[in-house]
TITOR-970928 format. One line per field, with one value per residue (C-alpha): residue number from 0; residue in three letters; x, y, z. Coordinates in steps of 0.05 Angstrom, whole numbers, plus 5000, padded with zeros to 4 digits. Layout:
<rs>
num <- [NUM ...]
residuo <- [ALA ...]
east <- [X ...]
north <- [Y ...]
up <- [Z ...]
</rs>
This chain:
<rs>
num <- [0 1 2 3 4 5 6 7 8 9 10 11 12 13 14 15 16 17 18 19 20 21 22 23 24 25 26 27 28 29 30 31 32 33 34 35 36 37 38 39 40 41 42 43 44 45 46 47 48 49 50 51 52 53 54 55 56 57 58 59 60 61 62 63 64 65 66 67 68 69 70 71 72 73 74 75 76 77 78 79 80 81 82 83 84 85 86 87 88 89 90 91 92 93 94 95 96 97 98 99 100 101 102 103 104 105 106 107 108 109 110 111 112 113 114 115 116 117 118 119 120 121 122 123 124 125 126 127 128 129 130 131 132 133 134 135 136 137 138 139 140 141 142 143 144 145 146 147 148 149 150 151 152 153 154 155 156 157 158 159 160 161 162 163 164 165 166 167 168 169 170 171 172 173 174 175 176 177 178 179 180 181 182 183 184 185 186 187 188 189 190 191 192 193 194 195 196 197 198 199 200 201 202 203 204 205 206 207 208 209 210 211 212 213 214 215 216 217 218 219 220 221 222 223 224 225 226 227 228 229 230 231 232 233 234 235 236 237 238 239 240 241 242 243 244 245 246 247 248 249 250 251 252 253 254 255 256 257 258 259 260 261 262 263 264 265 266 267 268 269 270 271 272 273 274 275 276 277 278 279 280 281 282 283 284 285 286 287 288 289 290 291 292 293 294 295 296 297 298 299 300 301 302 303 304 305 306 307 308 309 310 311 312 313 314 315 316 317 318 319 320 321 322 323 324 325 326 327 328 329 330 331 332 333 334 335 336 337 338 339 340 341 342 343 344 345 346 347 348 349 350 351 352 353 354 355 356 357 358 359 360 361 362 363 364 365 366 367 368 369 370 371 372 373 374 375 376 377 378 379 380 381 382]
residuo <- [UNK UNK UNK UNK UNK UNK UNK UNK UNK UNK UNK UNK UNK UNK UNK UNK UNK UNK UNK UNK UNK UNK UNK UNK UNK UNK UNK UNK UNK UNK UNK UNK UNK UNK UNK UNK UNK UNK UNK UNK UNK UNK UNK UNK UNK UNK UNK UNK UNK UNK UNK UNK UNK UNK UNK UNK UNK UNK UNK UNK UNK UNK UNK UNK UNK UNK UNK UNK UNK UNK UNK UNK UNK UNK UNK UNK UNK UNK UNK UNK UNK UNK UNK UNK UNK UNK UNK UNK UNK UNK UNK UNK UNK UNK UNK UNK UNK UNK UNK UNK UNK UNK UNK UNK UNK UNK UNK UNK UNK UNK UNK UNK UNK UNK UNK UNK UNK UNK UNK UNK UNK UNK UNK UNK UNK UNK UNK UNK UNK UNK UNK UNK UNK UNK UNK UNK UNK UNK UNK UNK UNK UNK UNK UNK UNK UNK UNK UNK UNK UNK UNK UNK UNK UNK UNK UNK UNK UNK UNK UNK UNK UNK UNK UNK UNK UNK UNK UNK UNK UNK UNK UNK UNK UNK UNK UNK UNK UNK UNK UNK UNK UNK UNK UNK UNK UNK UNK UNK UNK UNK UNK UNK UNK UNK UNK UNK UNK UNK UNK UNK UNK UNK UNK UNK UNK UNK UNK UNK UNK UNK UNK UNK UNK UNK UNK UNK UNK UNK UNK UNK UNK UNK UNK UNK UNK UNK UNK UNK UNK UNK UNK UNK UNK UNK UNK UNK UNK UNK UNK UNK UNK UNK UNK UNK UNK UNK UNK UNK UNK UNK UNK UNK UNK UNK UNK UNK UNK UNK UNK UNK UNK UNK UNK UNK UNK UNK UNK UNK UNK UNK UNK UNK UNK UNK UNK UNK UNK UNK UNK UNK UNK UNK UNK UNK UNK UNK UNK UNK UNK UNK UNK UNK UNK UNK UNK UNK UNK UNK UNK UNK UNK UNK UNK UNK UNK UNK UNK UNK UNK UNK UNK UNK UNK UNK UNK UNK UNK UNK UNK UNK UNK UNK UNK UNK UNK UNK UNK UNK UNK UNK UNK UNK UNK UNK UNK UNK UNK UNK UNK UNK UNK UNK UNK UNK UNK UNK UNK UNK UNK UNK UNK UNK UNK UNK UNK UNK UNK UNK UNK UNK UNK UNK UNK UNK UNK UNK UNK UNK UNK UNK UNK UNK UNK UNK UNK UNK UNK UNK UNK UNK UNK UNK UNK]
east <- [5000 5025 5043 5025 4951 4954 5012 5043 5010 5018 5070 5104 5113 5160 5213 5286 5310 5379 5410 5387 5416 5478 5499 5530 5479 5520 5468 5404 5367 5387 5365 5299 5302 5311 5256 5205 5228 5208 5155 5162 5116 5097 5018 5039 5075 5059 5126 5159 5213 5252 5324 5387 5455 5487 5561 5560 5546 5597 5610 5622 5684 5695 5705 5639 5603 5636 5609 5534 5544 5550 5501 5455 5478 5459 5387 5374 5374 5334 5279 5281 5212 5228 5224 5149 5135 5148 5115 5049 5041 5055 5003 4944 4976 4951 4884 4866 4880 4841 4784 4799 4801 4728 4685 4719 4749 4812 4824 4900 4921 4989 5037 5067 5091 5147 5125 5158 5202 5255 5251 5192 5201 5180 5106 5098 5028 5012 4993 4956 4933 4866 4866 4810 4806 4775 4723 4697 4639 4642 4648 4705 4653 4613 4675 4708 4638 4633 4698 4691 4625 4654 4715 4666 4637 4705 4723 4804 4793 4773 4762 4732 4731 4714 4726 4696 4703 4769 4826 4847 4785 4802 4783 4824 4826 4861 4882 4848 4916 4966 4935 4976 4941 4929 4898 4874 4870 4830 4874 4917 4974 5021 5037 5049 5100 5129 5143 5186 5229 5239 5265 5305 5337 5349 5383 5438 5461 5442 5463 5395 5361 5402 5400 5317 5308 5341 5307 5226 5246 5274 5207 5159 5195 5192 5126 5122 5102 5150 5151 5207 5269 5305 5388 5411 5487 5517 5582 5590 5518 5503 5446 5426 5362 5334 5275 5330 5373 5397 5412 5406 5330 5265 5232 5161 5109 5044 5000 4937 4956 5030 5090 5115 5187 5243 5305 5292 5354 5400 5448 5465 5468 5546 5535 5493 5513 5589 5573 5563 5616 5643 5615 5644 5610 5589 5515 5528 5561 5502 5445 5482 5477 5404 5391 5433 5407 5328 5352 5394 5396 5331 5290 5232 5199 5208 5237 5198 5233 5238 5267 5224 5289 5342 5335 5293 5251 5200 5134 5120 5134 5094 5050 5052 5059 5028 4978 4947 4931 4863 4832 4854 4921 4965 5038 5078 5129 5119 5146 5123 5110 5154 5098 5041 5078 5005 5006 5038 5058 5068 5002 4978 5036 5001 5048 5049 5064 5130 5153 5158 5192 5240 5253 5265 5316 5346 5354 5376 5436 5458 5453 5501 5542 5554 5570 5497 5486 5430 5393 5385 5382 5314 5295 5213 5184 5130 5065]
north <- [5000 5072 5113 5183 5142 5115 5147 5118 5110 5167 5123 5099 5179 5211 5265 5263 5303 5347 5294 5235 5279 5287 5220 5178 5113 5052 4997 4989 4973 5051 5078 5047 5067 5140 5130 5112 5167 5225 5263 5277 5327 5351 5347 5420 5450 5511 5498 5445 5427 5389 5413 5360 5365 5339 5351 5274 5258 5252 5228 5147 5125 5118 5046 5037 5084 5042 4987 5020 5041 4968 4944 5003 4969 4908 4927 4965 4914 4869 4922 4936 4910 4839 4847 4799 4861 4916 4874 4859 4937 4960 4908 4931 5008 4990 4953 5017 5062 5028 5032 5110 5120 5085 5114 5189 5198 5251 5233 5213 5167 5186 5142 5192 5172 5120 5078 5124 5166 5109 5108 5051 4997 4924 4918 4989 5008 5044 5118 5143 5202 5220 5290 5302 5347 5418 5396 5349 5374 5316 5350 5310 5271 5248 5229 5187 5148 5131 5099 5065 5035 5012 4981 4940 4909 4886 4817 4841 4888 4884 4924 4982 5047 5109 5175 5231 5288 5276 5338 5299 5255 5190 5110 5060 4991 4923 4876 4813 4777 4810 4837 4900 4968 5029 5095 5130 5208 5253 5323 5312 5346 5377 5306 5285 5347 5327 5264 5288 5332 5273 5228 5280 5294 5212 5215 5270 5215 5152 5155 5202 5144 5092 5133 5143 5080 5066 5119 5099 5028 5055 5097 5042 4990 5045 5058 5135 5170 5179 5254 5276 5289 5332 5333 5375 5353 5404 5402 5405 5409 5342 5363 5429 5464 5445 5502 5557 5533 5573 5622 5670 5648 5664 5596 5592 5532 5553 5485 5495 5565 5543 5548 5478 5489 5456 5447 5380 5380 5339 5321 5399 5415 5419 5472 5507 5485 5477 5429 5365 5310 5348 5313 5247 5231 5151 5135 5124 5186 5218 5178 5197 5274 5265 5232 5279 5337 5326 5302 5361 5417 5428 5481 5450 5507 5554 5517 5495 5447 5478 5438 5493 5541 5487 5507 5527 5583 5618 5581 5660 5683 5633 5633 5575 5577 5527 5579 5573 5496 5480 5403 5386 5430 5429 5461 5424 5403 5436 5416 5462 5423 5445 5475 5485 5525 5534 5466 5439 5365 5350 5380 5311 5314 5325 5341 5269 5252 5295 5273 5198 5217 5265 5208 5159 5213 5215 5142 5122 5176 5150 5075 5103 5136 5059 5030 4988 4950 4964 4920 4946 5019 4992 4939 4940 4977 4935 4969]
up <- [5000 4983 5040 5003 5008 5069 5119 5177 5245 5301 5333 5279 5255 5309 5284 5279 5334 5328 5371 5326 5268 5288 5307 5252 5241 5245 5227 5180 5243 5270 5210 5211 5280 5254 5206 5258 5300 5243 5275 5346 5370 5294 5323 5361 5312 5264 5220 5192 5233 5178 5195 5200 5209 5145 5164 5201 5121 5082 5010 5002 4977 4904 4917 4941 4890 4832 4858 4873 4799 4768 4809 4783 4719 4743 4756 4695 4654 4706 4710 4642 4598 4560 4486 4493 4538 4491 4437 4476 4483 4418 4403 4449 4434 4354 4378 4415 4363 4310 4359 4369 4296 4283 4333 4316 4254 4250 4320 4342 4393 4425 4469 4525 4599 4612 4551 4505 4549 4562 4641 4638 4687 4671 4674 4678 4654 4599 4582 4523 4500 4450 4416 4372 4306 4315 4276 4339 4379 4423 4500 4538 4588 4511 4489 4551 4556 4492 4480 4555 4523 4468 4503 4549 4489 4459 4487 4485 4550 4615 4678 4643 4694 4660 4692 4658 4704 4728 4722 4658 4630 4628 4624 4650 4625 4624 4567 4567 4542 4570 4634 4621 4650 4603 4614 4559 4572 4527 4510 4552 4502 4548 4570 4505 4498 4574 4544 4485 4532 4576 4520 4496 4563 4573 4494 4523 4574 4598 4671 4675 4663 4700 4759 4742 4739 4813 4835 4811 4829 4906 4907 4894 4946 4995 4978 4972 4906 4850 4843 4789 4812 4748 4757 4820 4818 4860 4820 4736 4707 4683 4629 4596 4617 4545 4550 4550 4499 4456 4499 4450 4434 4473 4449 4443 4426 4447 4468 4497 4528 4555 4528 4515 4476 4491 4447 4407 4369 4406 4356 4350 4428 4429 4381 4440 4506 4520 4580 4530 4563 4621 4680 4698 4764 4766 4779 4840 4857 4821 4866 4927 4908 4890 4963 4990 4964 4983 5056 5080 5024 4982 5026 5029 5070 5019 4955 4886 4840 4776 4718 4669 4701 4722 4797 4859 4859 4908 4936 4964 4890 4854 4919 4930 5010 5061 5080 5009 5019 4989 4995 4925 4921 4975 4974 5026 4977 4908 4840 4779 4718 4666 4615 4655 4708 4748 4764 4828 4808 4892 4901 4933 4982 5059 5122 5140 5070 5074 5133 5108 5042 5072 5123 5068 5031 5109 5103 5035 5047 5118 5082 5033 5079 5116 5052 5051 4991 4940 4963 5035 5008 4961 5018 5008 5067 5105 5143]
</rs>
């Protein structure tokens, strides 16, 4: 079970306290420990008390982070879909668009998400997208229960859920063969856009999606959400911040009221970013700094991850603070999407929610720290 669904109990929940930070954790059973301890008296407070002492945390050896990195390696291609899995997609992927195309002629069916990105996991489900013609005068809840109707009567699918009046419209089925999930969004083009950035970031180097990989795979055995985590090295920039490339040029692609450019030529990018090559940190090296970084340095208080401008801006600018927290949009821990800059991607994230996964950034960094293995850093947390 997810613990951004369902968080920890009241005395599982207690805080880290200075002491407990500055003390170097010698075990995995005293970083568990540490874990359990995240929320001490977080009931009677009016801030978030999410301060550490990093300085007990220092960088692993290189020994140790060349051997995190093969391992990474290791996993990759463990996690990675089977060739029958890629197939069986591409499969329902042409089933469903045939479908699309006979009950509304013009329309296009669009992979986007981790199917198409390159960071999807095996068994990953699958994300599509329908954008109609302008010629369509289908509303979006007409359109989402017709095609879940039609779906129902098709013997291929199964477990037909159709939500019409969700933030995106969608309907959510299951193949009958494969047993592989799909959600098929309606207009959902900014994802489709999202999509292409990502797989153009993960063609500049492929330790972004090693170390994505490890990172989605950590998330889901730890059972917290999988919010994205962009490249924060705190040494030589590891990628380019593709929407402000050239520098020279104010890019603009106007989808749906946002500006959704990015530099798509990656073959030319030496020609317009000078960084191309110059980092040399290992994956490991690299996951350390990313644990590292959203344990002890992001300011969570005051910080919104911004991959749109390659680094942290203002909640109070974008006002985004705590005090603004509605029922459906919360801003504990905020993460602007990269085209619809409105939109607060950890918008789901509650207080209780943050503690755990700044706990389980705590812990994954004191695990390297010892020298754990991979397996003990990704060890599946149980309720």
């Amino acid at each position: 079970m997810n613990r951004m669904t369902t968080s920890r109990t009241t005395e599982q929940k207690t805080s880290i306290s200075s002491n407990t930070a500055k003390k170097i954790v010698h075990t995995l059973e005293d970083v568990e420990r540490d874990l359990q301890n995240m929320a001490l008296k977080k009931q009677n407070e009016t801030c978030l008390p999410l301060t550490a002492d990093s300085k007990t945390i220092k960088k692993p050896d290189d020994g140790y982070l060349k051997t995190i990195s093969a391992k990474i390696d290791e996993l990759v291609m463990e996690l990675s879909p089977t060739e029958n899995e890629i197939q069986e997609k591409e499969d329902l992927f042409k089933k469903l668009e045939k479908i699309c195309h006979e009950l509304f002629p013009g329309s296009t069916l669009y992979k986007f998400g981790s199917m198409s990105n390159g960071f999807s996991l095996k068994n990953a489900d699958m994300d599509l997208c329908l954008v109609m013609d302008d010629a369509s005068v289908l509303t979006a809840v007409q359109i989402v229960e017709t095609l879940g109707e039609k779906l129902r009567m098709e013997n291929d699918f199964k477990d037909i859920l159709m939500l019409p009046r969700a933030r995106i419209p969608i309907v959510k089925l299951k193949s009958a063969r494969s047993n592989i999930s799909c959600d098929i969004g309606y207009n959902n083009v900014l994802a489709v856009h999202n999509t292409l950035m990502l797989r153009a970031y993960s063609d500049i180097d492929e330790r972004l999606k090693k170390v994505a990989f490890l990172i989605k795979y950590w998330a889901k055995r730890r059972k917290i959400n999988e919010p994205y985590f962009g490249s924060l090295s705190r040494k030589v920039p590891i990628l380019p911040v593709l929407q402000r490339l050239p520098h020279d040029f104010n890019g603009e692609n106007n989808v749906q009221g946002y500006n959704a450019y990015f530099f798509k030529d990656i073959s030319k990018l030496k020609s317009v970013w000078k960084g191309v090559g110059r980092n040399k940190q290992s994956t490991g090296e690299l996951l350390f700094e990313i644990f590292h970084y959203f344990a002890y340095d992001f300011p969570v208080k005051e910080g919104v991850v911004s991959i749109r401008e390659g680094s942290v801006l203002s909640k109070e600018d974008k006002n985004w603070t705590v005090t603004n927290n509605t029922k459906t949009d919360k801003y504990w821990f905020c993460v602007e999407d990269p085209f619809e800059i409105t939109h607060n991607l950890g918008r789901l994230v509650d207080r209780d929610t943050l503690y755990d996964i700044r706990g389980e950034f705590m812990r994954a960094c004191k695990l390297m720290n010892q020298n754990a293995s991979l397996e003990d850093i990704c060890k599946e947390y149980m309720e």
